[in-house]
C-alpha positions in Angstrom: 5.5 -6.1 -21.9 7.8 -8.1 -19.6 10.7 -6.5 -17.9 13.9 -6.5 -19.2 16.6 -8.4 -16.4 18.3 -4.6 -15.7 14.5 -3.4 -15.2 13.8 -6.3 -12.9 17.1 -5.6 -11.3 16.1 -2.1 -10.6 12.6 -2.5 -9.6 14.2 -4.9 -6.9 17.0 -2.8 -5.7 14.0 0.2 -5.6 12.2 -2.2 -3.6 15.1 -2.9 -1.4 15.4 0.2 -1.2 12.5 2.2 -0.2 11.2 -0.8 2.3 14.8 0.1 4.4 15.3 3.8 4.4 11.2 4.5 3.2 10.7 6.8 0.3 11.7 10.3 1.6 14.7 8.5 3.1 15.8 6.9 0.3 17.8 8.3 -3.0 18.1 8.0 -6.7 21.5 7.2 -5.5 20.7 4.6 -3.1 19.0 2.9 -5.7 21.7 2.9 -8.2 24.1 1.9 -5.2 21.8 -1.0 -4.4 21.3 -2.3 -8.0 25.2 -1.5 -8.9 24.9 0.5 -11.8 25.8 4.2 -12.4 23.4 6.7 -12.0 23.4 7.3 -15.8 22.7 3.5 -16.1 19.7 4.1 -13.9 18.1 7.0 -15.4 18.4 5.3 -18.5 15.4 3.4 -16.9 14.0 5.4 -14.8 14.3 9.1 -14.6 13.2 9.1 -11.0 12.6 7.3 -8.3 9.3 8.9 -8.4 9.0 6.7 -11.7 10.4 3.9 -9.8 8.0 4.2 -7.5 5.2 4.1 -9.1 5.9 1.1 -11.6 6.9 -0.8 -8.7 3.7 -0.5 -7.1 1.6 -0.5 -10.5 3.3 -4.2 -11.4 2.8 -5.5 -7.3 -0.8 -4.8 -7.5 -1.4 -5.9 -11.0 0.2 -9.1 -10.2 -1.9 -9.6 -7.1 -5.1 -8.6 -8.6 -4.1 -11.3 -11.5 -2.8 -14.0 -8.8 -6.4 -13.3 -6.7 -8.4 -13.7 -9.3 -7.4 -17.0 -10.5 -7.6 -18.1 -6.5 -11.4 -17.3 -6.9 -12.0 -19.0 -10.3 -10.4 -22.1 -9.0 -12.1 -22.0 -5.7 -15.8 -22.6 -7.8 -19.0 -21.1 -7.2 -19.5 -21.1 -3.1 -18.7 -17.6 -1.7 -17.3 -19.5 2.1 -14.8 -21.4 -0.2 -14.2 -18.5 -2.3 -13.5 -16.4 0.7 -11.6 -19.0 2.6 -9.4 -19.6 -0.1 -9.0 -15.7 -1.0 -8.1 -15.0 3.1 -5.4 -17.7 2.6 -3.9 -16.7 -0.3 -3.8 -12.6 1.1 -2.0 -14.5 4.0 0.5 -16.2 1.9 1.0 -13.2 -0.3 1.7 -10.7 2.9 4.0 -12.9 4.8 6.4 -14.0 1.6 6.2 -10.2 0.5 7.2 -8.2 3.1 9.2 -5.8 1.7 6.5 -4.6 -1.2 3.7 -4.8 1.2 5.8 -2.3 3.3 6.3 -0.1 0.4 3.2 -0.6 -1.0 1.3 0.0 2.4 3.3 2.7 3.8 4.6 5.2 0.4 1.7 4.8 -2.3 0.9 8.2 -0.7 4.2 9.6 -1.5 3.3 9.5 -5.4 2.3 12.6 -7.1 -1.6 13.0 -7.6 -1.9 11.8 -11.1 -0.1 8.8 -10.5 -1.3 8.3 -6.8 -4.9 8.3 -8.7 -4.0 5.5 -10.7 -2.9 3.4 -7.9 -5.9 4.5 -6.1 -8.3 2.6 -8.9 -6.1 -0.5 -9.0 -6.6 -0.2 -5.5 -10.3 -0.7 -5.4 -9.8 -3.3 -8.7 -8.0 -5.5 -5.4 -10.8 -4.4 -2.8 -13.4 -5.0 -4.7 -12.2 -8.6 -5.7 -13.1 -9.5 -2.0 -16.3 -7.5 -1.1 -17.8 -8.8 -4.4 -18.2 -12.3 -2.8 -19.3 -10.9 0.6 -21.5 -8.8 -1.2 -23.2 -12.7 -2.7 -22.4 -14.3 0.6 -24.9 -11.1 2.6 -27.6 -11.8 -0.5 -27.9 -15.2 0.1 -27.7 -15.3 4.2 -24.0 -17.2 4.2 -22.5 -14.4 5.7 -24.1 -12.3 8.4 -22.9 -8.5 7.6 -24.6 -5.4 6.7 -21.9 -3.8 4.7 -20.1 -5.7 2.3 -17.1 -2.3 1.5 -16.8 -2.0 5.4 -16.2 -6.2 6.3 -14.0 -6.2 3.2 -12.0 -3.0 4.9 -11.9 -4.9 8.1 -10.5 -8.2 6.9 -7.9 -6.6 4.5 -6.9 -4.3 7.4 -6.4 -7.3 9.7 -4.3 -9.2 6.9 -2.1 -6.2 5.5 -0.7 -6.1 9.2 1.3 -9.0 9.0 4.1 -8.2 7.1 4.5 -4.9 9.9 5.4 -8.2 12.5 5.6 -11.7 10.5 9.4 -12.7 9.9 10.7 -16.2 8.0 11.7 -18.4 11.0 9.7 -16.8 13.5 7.4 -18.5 16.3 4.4 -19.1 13.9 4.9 -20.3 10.3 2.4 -20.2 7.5 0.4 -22.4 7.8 -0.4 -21.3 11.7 -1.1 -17.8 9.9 -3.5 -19.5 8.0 -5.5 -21.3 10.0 -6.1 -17.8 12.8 -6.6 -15.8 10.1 -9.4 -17.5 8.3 -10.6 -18.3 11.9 -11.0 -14.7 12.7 -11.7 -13.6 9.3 -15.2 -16.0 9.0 -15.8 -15.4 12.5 -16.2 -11.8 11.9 -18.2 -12.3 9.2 -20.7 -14.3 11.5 -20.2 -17.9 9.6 -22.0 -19.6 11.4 -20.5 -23.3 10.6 -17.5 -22.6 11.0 -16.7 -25.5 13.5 -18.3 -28.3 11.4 -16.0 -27.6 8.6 -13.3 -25.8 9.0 -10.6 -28.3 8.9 -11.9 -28.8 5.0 -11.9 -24.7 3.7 -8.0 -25.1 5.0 -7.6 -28.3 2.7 -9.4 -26.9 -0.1 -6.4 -26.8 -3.0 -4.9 -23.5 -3.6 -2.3 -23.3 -6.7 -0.9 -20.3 -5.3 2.2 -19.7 -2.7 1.8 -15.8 -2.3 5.2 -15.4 -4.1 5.0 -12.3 -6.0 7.2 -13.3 -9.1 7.4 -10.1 -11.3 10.7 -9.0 -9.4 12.0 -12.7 -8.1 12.5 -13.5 -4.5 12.9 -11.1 -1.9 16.0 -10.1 0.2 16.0 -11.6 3.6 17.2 -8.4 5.5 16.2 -5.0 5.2 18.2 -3.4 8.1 22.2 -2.1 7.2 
């Protein structure tokens, strides 16, 4: 069921939020401050930011897993395109959501064990979108790995870093991102043609610009 605008409102003044002061920082309060409604406003929605919380990271990864599906399906059956493509889109989706990949990344630990299980499966749902492919790519010889879980870890751990550093106008834009990232990401997965096409797995079409819609665009700032 799709958001209402004063849920959407919410979810982006949690996100605001929690990415600022992080989530023992940050207060019911703060939340109802950020979004400009009364704190009886607010609960009518969510009764804590606990519940805030959680929905907010629920909806960010079911709309990446969504999103990174469709970049496989469109990428078509070779698992170097299907991981080139997936690597770009993780890139785009990190560095034009940096305030729910902070939040997501640092205070899915701060949710109460039931619901911090719940996250924890749509958690490997995301992994296992990537290490699928690898696990193809190792079967038939493409990529040279002996643990499909443990390269997946590596590359996701190397791409969930940017949004701790990357900022809009900075020295490298996204497209530079790109380009590295799939360079070091194929490289450590020992593809071994990497130089003879390469310029073509960064042209492949990708219908996707990492911008997580479900709470509209981010705020620029997150210091004040």
């Amino acid at each position: 069921m799709r958001a209402t605008n004063g849920r959407a409102d919410i979810l982006r003044a949690a996100r605001n939020t929690f990415a600022r002061k992080g989530y023992d920082g940050a207060s019911i309060r703060d939340i109802a401050q950020e979004a400009g409604l009364s704190l009886s406003a607010l609960y009518y929605y969510f009764p804590s930011k606990q519940d805030a919380l959680y929905e907010l990271i629920t909806k960010a990864f079911e709309w990446y897993i969504e999103h990174a599906n469709g970049v496989i399906e469109d990428a078509g059956d070779s698992e170097v395109d299907r991981v080139a493509s997936l690597i770009r889109f993780v890139v785009r989706y990190r560095a034009q959501n940096g305030l729910i990949s902070r939040v997501t990344l640092r205070d899915t630990e701060r949710l109460d064990p039931e619901k911090y299980e719940k996250i924890r499966e749509l958690q490997r749902v995301s992994r296992a979108i990537l290490t699928d492919v690898l696990a193809k790519g190792m079967e038939t010889g493409v990529f040279r790995i002996e643990n499909p879980d443990l390269a997946g870890r590596a590359i996701l751990s190397i791409l969930n870093s940017i949004p701790l550093w990357y900022r809009e106008g900075g020295p490298l834009d996204i497209p530079a991102l790109e380009r590295s990232y799939t360079a070091y990401c194929l490289r450590l997965l020992g593809y071994q043609e990497l130089a003879g096409e390469f310029d073509r797995l960064l042209n492949l079409p990708l219908n996707e610009d990492g911008t997580a819609t479900f709470i509209e665009s981010e705020t620029a700032a997150v210091n004040g």
